[in-house]
N, C-alpha and C positions, 0 to 999 in steps of 0.2 A: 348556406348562410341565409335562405329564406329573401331572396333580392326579388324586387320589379321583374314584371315578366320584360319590361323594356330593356332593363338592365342584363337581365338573361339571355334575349336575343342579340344585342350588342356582345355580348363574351363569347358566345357562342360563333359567331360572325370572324372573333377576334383568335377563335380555336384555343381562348383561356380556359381548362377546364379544372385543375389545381391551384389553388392560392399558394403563390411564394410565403415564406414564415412571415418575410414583413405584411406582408398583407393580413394572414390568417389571423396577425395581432392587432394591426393597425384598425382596421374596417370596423369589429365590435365594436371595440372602445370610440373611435369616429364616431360612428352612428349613436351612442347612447349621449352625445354632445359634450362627451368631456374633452379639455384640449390636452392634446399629446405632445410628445417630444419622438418621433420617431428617429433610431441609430440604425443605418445598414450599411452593407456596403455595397458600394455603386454595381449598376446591373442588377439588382435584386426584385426590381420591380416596385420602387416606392412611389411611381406616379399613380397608377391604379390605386395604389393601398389608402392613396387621397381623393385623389378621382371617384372612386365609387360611390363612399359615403357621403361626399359634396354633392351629386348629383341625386343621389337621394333625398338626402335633405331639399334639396329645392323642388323635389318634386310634390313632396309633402306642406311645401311654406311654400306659395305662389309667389308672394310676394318679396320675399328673399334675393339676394345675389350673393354670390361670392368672389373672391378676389386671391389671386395664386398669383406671388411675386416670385421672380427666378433671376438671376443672375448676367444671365448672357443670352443675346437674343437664340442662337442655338438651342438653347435648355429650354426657352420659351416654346419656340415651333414647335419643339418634342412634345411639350406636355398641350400644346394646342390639338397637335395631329392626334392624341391618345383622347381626348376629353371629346373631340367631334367624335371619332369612334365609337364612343361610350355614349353619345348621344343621340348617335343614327336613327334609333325608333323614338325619340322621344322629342319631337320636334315642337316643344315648348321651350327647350332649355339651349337657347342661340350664348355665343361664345364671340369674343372678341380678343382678337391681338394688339397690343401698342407695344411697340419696339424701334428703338431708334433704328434711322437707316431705311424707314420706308415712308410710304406717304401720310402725310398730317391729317390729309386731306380726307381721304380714304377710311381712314381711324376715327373722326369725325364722324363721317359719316354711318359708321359701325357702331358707334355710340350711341347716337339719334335714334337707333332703333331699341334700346336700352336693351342691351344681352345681361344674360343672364348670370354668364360667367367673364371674367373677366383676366387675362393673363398677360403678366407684363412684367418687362423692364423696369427697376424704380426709376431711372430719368427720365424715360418717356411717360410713364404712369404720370410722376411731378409737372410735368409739360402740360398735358392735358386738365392737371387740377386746379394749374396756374391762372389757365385758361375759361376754366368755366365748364371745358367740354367731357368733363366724367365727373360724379360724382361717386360716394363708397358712400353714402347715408345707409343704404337698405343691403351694404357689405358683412353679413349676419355672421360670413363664414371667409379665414381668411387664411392661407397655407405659405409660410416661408419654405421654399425648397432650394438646397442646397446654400442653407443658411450661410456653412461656415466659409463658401466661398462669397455670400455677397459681403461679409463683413471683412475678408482679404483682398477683395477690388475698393473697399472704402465708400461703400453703400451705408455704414452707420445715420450718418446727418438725416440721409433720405430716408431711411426708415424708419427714424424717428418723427420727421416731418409728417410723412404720410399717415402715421399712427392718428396723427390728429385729427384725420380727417373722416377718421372711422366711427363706426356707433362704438361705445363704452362694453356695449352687452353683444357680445359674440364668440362664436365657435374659433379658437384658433390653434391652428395643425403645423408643429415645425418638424422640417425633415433635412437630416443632414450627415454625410456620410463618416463624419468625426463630429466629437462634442469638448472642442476646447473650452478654456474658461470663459475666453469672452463670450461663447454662445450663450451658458448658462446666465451669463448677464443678461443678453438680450433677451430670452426667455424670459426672466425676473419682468421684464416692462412690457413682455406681449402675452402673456400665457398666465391663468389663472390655476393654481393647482394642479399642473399637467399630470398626466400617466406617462410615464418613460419606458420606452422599449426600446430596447436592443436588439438587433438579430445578431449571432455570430460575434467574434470577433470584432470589439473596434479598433478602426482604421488599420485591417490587413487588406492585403490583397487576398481577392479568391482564387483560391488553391487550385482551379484549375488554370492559373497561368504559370508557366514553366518561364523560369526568371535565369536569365544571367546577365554576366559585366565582359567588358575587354575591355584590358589597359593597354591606352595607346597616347598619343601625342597630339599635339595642337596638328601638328603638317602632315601626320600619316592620318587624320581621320577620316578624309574623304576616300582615302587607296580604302581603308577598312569597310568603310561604310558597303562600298563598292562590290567588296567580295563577298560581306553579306548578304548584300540582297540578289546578288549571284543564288549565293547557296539555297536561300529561301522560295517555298512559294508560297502564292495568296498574294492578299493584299497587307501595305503596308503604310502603318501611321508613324511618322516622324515628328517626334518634338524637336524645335530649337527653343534657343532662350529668350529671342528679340525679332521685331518683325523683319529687321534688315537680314539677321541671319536667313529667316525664314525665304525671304527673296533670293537671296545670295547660294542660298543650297539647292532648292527648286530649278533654278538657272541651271545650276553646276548638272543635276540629274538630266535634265532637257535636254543638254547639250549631249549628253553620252545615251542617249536615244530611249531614257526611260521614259514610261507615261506618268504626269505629274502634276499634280495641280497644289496650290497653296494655300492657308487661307491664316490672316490675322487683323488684328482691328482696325487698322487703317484702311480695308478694303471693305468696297460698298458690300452692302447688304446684297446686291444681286451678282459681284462675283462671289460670295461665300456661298451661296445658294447652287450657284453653277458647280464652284470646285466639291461642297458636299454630295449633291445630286451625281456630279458624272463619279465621283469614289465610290459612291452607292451602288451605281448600278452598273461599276466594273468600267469605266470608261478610262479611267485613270487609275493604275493599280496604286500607285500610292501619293499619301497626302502628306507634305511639310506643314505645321501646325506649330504656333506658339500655344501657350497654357490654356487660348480662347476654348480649345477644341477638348480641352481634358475631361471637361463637366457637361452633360449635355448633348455628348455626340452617341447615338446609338444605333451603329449599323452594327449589324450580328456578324457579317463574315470577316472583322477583321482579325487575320491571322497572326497579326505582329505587330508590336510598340517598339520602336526603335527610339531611345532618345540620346537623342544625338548630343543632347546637352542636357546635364543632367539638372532636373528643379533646383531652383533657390530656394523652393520649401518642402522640407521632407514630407510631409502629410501630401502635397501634387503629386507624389511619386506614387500612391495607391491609385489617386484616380487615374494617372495618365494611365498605367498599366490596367486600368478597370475598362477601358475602351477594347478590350480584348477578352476573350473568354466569357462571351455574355450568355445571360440566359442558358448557362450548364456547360456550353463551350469550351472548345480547349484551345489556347493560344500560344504565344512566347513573346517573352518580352527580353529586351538586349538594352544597356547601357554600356557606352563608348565611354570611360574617366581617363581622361587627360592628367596629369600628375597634380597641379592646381586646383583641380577637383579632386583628390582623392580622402582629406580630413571631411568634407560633405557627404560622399559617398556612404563612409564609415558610421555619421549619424544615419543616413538612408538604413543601411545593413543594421544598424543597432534594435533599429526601431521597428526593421518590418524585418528581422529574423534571416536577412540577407540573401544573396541569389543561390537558386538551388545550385549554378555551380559556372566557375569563370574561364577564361582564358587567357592568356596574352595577346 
């Protein structure tokens, strides 16, 4: 691809030595400053496929910034910890977090030194604009990722807002793992003429996750839950539907002397940090999670998706299952349907080709 030799040493560092498809499409057309619409599926490596060419670009326009809006402060970290990466030899191009949940103060002060890149939250971004303390004037380059879930937390308002506060004339990169209609909307009010690429299949799961279901009951599902993760090993990520579930099930494993930790939006930003970090690094083999954790989370070893409750939106069900099997990996993933849940299921099955195979 002919990159910076700074950008060279940073991949190299990163032991990236093949472009994922998304990338090998994405990056060209980035670079020749047309705006895109990138389709993949999650795990495929779309932050680099934006990351690279953004950091390019600024390296050649001094005077530039760009601005990468994400969904959930999770999704944020990830593409903060990737872009510092990508930046290591190039110590012109500083980086800033604003994310709800941590300090004003701090963020503030991050700003004052005007970075170069910018990654955030739309509430906390709004907070900050409200304020005086960021501006996007010289935001030449601006990237929605995982559009189509900011627009299913009801980030619309904000992003429209924000828009306003951008220059007219700029590069803008949207990337997201399905492109329902409302996307193509928002597209229409940020995006000039984009180039659309697809990689694969939209909105499947990748085929190297080994899918199935058990049909069980409201009152047998924690005996099941129980046997499963008997039978299994590795680590394991659990969906519920609610944070109380989410509480309420964590407890229940603790109690029968699993390691466990939780995480959903009601909890501070430094117990989410703690319960990601120790699932990370094996401290806690598994993690009870509401939808927070669907988009955003990417530790390589997890071996299993368990959802314990199945999404109230079939297109959640690729991503949670996409937290598994990353970067070529093989995983499985397990849904528990309760009878109640079983006409949901069947849209699920309709839609994504259904689990390779069930049980009772």
């Amino acid at each position: 691809m002919n990159l910076p030799a700074s950008i060279e040493q940073a991949l190299e560092a990163m032991h990236f030595q093949t472009p994922t498809p998304i990338q090998a499409q994405a990056i060209p057309v980035a670079l020749s400053n047309r705006d895109l619409i990138g389709c993949a599926q999650t795990g495929t490596g779309k932050t680099a496929a934006f990351s690279i060419p953004l950091i390019i670009h600024l390296l050649n326009a001094p005077r530039k910034s760009a601005l990468i809006l994400a969904p959930t402060r999770e999704l944020a970290e990830q593409i903060i910890n990737i872009v510092e990466k990508l930046t290591i030899a190039t110590p012109g191009i500083t980086s800033a977090l604003l994310i709800g949940g941590a300090s004003m103060q701090q963020q503030i002060r991050m700003l004052a030194r005007k970075p170069r890149i910018i990654v955030a939250t739309p509430g906390r971004l709004l907070d900050h604009l409200h304020r005086g303390t960021a501006m996007l004037w010289t935001s030449e380059i601006l990237v929605l990722d995982e559009a189509d879930r900011m627009l299913d937390m009801g980030f619309a308002p904000q992003l429209d807002e924000i828009r306003r506060y951008l220059p007219g004339s700029r590069q803008t990169m949207l990337f997201s793992a399905t492109i329902p209609d409302n996307i193509l909307g928002l597209a229409e009010k940020f995006l000039k003429d984009p180039v659309r690429i697809n990689v694969g299949a939209v909105s499947q799961p990748v085929k190297e996750v080994k899918q199935s279901m058990v049909r069980t009951t409201g009152a047998a599902k924690n005996d099941v839950l129980m046997d499963e993760l008997k039978e299994r090993k590795g680590s394991v990520l659990i969906f519920t539907r609610t944070k109380r579930r989410t509480d309420r099930l964590a407890r229940h494993l603790a109690r029968f002397g699993h390691s466990v930790a939780h995480i959903h939006g009601d909890r501070s930003q430094s117990q989410r940090n703690h319960a990601i970090q120790g699932f990370r690094s094996g401290a806690y083999r598994i993690l009870v999670a509401t939808d927070i954790a669907a988009r955003g989370l990417d530790i390589p070893h997890i071996a299993h998706v368990i959802n314990y409750d199945i999404p109230h939106v079939p297109e959640d069900y690729v991503h949670r299952i996409g937290r598994t099997a990353r970067a070529g990996a093989e995983g499985e993933s397990l849904c528990l349907v309760i009878p109640e849940d079983l006409s949901q299921w069947r849209r699920i099955s309709h839609m994504y080709a259904g689990p390779r195979h069930s049980h009772q």
